[in-house]
N, C-alpha and C positions, 0 to 999 in steps of 0.2 A: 694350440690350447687356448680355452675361451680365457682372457684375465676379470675374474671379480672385483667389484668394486672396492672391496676390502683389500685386495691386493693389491690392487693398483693406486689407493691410498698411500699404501704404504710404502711401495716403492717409491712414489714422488717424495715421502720423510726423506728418504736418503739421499734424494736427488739434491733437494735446497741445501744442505750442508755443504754435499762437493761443487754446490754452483758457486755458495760463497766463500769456497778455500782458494776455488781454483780463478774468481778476480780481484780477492782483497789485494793481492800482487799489485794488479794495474788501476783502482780505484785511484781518481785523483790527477789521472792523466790520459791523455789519447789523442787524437792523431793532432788535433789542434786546440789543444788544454792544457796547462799544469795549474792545478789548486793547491793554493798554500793556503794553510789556515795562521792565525796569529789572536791572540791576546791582549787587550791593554786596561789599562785602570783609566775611560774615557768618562766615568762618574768617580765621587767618593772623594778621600784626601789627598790623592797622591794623582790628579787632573793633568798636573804642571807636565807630567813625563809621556800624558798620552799623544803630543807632536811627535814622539819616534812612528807610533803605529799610521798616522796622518803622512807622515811625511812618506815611510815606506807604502804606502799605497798610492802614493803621487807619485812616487819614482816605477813603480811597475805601470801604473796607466801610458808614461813615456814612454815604456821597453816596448807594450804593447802598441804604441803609436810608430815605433821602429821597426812592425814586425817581430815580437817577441820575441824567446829564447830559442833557437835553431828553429822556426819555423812555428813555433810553438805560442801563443798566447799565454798569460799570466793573468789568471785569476783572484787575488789576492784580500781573501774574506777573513775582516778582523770581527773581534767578537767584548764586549767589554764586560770584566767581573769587578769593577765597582773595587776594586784589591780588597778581595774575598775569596779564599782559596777553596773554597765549598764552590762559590762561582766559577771559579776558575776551569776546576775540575770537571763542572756541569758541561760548560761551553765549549771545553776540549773534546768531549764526547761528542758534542754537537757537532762542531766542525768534521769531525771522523764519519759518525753514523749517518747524517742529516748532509753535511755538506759535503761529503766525500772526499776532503782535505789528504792530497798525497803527505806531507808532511806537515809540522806545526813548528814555526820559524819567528823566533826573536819575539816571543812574550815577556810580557815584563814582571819583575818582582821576583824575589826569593820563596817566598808563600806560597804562593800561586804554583811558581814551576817544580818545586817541592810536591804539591797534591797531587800534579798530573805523571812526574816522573816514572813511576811505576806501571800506569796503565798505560803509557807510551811502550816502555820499553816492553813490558805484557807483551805487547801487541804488534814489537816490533815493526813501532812508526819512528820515523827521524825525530827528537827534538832537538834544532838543530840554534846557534847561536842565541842560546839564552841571554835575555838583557838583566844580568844578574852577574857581580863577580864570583859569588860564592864559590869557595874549594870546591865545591860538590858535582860541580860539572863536567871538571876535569875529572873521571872516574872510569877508564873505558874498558875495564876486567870487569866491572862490578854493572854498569848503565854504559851500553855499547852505544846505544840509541840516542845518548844524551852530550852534546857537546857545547862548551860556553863559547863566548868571544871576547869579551871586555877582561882586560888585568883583572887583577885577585884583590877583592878587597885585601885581603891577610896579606897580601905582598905590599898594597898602597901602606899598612901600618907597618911597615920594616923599613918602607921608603922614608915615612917620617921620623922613625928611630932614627934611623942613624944622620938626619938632617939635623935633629933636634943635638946628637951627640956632638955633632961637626960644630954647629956656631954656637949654640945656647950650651955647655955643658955646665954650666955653673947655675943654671935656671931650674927652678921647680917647674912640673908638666904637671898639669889636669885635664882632664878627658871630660866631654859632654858628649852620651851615643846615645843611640836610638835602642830602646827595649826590646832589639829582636836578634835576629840572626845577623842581621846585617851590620848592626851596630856592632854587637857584639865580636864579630869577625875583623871589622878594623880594631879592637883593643884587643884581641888575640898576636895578633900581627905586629901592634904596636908592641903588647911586652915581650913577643920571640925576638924583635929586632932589638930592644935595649939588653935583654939579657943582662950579664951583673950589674948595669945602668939601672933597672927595673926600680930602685930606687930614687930613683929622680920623679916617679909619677908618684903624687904624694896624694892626688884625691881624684877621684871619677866618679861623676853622678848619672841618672839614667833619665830619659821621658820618654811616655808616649807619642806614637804619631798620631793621637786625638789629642793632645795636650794643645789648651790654649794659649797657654803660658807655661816659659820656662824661668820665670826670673827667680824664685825658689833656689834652683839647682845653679844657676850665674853667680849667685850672692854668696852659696854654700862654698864654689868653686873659689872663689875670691879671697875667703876669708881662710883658705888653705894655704897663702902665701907664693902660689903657684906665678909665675913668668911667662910660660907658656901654656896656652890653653890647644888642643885639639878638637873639636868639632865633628862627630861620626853621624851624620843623619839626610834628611830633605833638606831640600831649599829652604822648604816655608818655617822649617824650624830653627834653620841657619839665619832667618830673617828677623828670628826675634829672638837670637841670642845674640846677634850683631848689634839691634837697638837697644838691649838690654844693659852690653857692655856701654854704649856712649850714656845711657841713662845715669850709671853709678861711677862713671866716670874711669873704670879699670880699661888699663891699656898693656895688656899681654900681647907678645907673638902670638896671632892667629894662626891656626891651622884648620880649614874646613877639606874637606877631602871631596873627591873629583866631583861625584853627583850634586853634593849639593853652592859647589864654585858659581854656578849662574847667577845665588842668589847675590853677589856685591856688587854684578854689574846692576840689578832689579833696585837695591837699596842708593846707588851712587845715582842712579835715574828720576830718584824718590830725593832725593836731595839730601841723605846719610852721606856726612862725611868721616867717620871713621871707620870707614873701608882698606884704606892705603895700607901696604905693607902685608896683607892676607898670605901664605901661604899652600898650594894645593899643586896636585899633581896634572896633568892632557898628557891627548897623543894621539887629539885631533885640532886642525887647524881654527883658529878663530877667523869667521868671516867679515867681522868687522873692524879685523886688523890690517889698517893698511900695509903692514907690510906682508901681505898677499896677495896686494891688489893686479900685480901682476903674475900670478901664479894659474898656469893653467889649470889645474885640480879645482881651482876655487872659482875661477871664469865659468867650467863647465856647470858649477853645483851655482852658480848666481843665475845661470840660464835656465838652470830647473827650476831655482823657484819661482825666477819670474814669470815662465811660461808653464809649470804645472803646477806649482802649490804657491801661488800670489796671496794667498791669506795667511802663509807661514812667515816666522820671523828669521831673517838671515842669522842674526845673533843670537840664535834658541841652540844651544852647545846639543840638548836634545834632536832638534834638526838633524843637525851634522851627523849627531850620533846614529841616526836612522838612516840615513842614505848612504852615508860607510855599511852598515849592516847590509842593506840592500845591494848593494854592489859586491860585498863579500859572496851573498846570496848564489846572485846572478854569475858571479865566474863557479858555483860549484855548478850550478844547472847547464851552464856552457860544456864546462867538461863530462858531464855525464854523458851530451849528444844524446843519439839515439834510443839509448839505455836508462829509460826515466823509473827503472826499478829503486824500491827502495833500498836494497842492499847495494846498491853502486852509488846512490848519493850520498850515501853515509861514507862508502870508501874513494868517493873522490871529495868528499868534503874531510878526510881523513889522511888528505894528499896535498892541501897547498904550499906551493913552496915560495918563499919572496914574495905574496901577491900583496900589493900598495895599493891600498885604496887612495882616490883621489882627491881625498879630505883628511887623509891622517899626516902626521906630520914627519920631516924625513929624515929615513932612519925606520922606522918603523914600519916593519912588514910583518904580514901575515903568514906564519908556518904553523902545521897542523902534521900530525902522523897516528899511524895506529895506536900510541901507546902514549899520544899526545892531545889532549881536545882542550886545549886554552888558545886560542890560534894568535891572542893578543898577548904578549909580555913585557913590552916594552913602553915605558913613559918620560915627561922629563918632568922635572919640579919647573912650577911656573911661580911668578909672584905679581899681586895685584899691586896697580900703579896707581887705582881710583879709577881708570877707565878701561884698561884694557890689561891681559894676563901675559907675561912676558918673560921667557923662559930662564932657567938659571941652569946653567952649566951644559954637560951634554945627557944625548940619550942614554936612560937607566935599564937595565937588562932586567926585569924582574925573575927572569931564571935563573940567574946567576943567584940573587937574592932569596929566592927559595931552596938554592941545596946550600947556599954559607948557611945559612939559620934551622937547621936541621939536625 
């Protein structure tokens, strides 16, 4: 039978659909490729955090100079949204449609990974180690596709509750956070952890991350009678509530919380001296601490910078934090082998058990399960010295801390 052009149209409609049911499977990978796509805010406020997306792309150019992952090169295409979740969401599509990205691994910001979450899981693509603490990632009934790695903000502020209950309990607390989710999640955390304590936080004020100044909300915080101040935000805003306090001369227990801890090494560099005595939480190793100088986790990661990212700073805590991520990465792609589907690297990224990266500090391992996608929970409280962070007591379970406070 002769086929019409009108028919033969129209059979080709039906063709291009099963052609792209039947390889959005295997987009992203093949016989010697895997495409990861990734995220970073490399313009805009929040620059200071784009060495995780630099550093993890320096770490896969070495995998690929090892011969990649089982035989496999690593393609590793970041994409920068300016931390603009409208961006974000743009360039997540891109990397999908445009770059063919098997999965989207370790973008930054709560915002950002917030706009894309749903057209990932839509689409049932990986998002895999969110660099965000936010509860939201841990969800795996609700966003199968979506898995965090770093502790729980909300758990960091239960950490400081009961710090704060242990040596300061006669001490007023005030809170300085960031106007978003983020901030907002560490003073969640903070007041499940004080619980009938909750009385002790007697004032908490808010800024933006466009604010050029916070001395407004420092001077508010002060005249609260407060002892202990907390700190929920960036660096660069931690950098000038730091100088604000030596400006007016108030000298509270500081508390800045994990992300923005780099900035006292930044200010003690800058010649601020009242930095000493800070409080914050790790649970990755500092490289410019000698006491790891002879640590082989930190000999391996001093060889990578030297010989693949020379422009990076050894003591950029973000650093560390990307090549930990990166390495988490690389042992789920290990395990996959053969199997670079996306429903097996979701369940073997849904399988680690004890995996130590060779920059987190020890004691703390990497566990993950189906009903589990925080693979991070454990940290210790450190305290700054003016030079360096220096741990106080032992490793803290943040699991254990999220079902007491529940």
């Amino acid at each position: 039978m002769r086929m019409t052009l009108k028919t033969a149209l129209a059979a080709s409609l039906l063709i291009v659909p099963m052609l792209s049911l039947a390889t959005s499977e295997t987009k992203g990978t093949g016989d010697s490729e895997i495409r990861i796509g990734n995220i970073m805010p490399y313009s805009g406020p929040l620059t200071e955090f784009s060495s995780i997306g630099k550093t993890e792309s320096a770490y896969f150019n070495m995998i690929n100079d090892r011969g990649g992952i089982n035989g496999r090169k690593v393609r590793f295409i970041t994409r920068d949204d300016g931390s603009s979740p409208r961006t974000a969401l743009e360039q997540t599509r891109r990397l999908i449609d445009d770059d063919n990205a098997l999965l989207i691994f370790g973008s930054f910001g709560t915002p950002g990974n917030f706009a894309v979450r749903s057209y990932l899981n839509e689409n049932k693509i990986p998002q895999l180690f969110v660099a965000s603490g936010d509860e939201e990632w841990n969800k795996p009934d609700a966003f199968p596709w979506t898995m965090g790695w770093q502790p729980s903000f909300r758990t960091e502020g239960r950490i400081y509750a009961n710090f704060v209950q242990a040596f300061y309990p006669d001490r007023k607390l005030a809170v300085l956070w960031q106007n978003d989710q983020f901030g907002r999640d560490l003073l969640i955390g903070l007041q499940e952890g004080m619980a009938d304590w909750a009385r002790m936080i007697v004032a908490d004020s808010t800024f933006d991350m466009s604010d050029k100044s916070i001395n407004r909300q420092i001077d508010l915080l002060r005249a609260s009678g407060a002892g202990v101040l907390l700190f929920a935000g960036s660096p660069n805003a931690a950098e000038l509530a730091i100088r604000r306090l030596g400006d007016i001369d108030w000298h509270p227990v500081v508390i800045v919380i994990n992300v923005a801890a780099p900035a006292l090494r930044a200010l003690t560099q800058a010649g601020v001296q009242n930095t000493e005595g800070a409080i914050s939480t790790s649970f990755l190793k500092d490289a410019a601490d000698p006491a790891w100088k002879e640590d082989e986790g930190v000999k391996r990661f001093s060889t990578f910078m030297d010989k693949c990212y020379s422009d990076g700073d050894k003591r950029d805590s973000n650093v560390v934090f990307g090549y930990a991520a990166a390495e988490t990465l690389s042992r789920v792609l290990e395990q996959c082998a053969d199997d670079l589907s996306r429903e097996n690297i979701m369940r073997q990224a849904a399988s680690l058990k004890d995996f130590q990266s060779s920059v987190t500090l020890p004691g703390i391992t990497i566990n993950t399960g189906p009903n589990d996608f925080r693979p991070i929970k454990q940290v210790r409280l450190v305290q700054f010295d003016g030079s360096l962070w220096q741990p106080i007591g032992d490793v803290i379970d943040g699991a254990f801390l999220d079902r007491t406070n529940r």
